[in-house]
N, C-alpha and C positions, 0 to 999 in steps of 0.2 A: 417871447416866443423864440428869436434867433440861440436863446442859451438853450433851449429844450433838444434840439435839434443838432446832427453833426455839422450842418452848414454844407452839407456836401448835395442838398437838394436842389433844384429849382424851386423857387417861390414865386407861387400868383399874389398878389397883392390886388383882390379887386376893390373898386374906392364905391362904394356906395353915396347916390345922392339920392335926394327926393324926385319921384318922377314926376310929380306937379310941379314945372318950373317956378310958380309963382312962391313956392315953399321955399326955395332952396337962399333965399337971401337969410334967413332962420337961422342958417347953418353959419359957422366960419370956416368955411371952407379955405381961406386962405392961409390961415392957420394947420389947417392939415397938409396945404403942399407944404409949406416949409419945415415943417415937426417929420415928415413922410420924408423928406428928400435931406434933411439932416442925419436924420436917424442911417438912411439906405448908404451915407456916404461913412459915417464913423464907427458904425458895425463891423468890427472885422473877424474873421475865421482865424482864430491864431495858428491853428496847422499849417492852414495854406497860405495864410496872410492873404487874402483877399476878403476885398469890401462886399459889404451886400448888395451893393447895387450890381455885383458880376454874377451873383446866381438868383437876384430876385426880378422880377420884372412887376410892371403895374397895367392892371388892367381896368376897364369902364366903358360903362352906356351911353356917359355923361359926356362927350366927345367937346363941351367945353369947359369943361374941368380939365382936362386933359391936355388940352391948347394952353390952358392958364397954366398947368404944371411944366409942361414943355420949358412957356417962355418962363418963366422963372429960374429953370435948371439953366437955361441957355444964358440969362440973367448972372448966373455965377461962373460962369467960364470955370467949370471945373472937366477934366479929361475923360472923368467916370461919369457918363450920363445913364441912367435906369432906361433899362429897353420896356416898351409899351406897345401894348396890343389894345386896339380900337376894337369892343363891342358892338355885336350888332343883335336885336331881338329879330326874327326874318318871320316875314309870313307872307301867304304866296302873293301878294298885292302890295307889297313892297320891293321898293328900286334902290339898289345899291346905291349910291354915290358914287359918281362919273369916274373917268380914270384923274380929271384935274383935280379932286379933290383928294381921292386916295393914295396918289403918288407922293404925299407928305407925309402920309403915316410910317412912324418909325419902324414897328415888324413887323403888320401886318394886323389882320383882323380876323375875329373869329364868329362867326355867323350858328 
């Protein structure tokens, strides 16, 4: 996908999981942060010589998928971390998460 393109876009990268938690052991999902966070740091724009993690971000519903990918990226101490935007599904009978839980989130969220 990154050759299709000039690389001069933002990219959403949203991570789909099963919404029935009891599914999601099925998956390898651990295998997809690391293949996802490999890929976002050795992709580069040879024009601008930037990585893909400076014009892609990752986003999800799955907000512990998300925590897993965090600590792992944090796990490599690398200087280029992937900016992340926390989904939210909202409907009028739904409460946000408190300001203690949201003040972790990397860019923010999108409702």
């Amino acid at each position: 996908m990154f050759e299709l393109i000039d690389r001069t876009l933002c990219i959403n990268i949203e991570v789909k999981t099963p919404r029935e938690v009891t599914l999601r052991p099925n998956y390898d999902s651990q295998r997809l942060i690391e293949v996802l966070h490999q890929k976002l740091q050795n992709i580069y724009n040879e024009k601008q010589q930037l990585k893909a993690s400076h014009y892609c971000f990752i986003s999800s519903f799955d907000h512990e998928w998300i925590e897993r990918f965090r600590a792992y990226q944090s796990s490599i101490h690398q200087d280029d971390q992937v900016n992340i935007i926390y989904l939210h599904t909202r409907k009028i009978e739904d409460i946000l998460p408190e300001h203690d839980v949201t003040q972790f989130w990397d860019k923010g969220t999108n409702i």
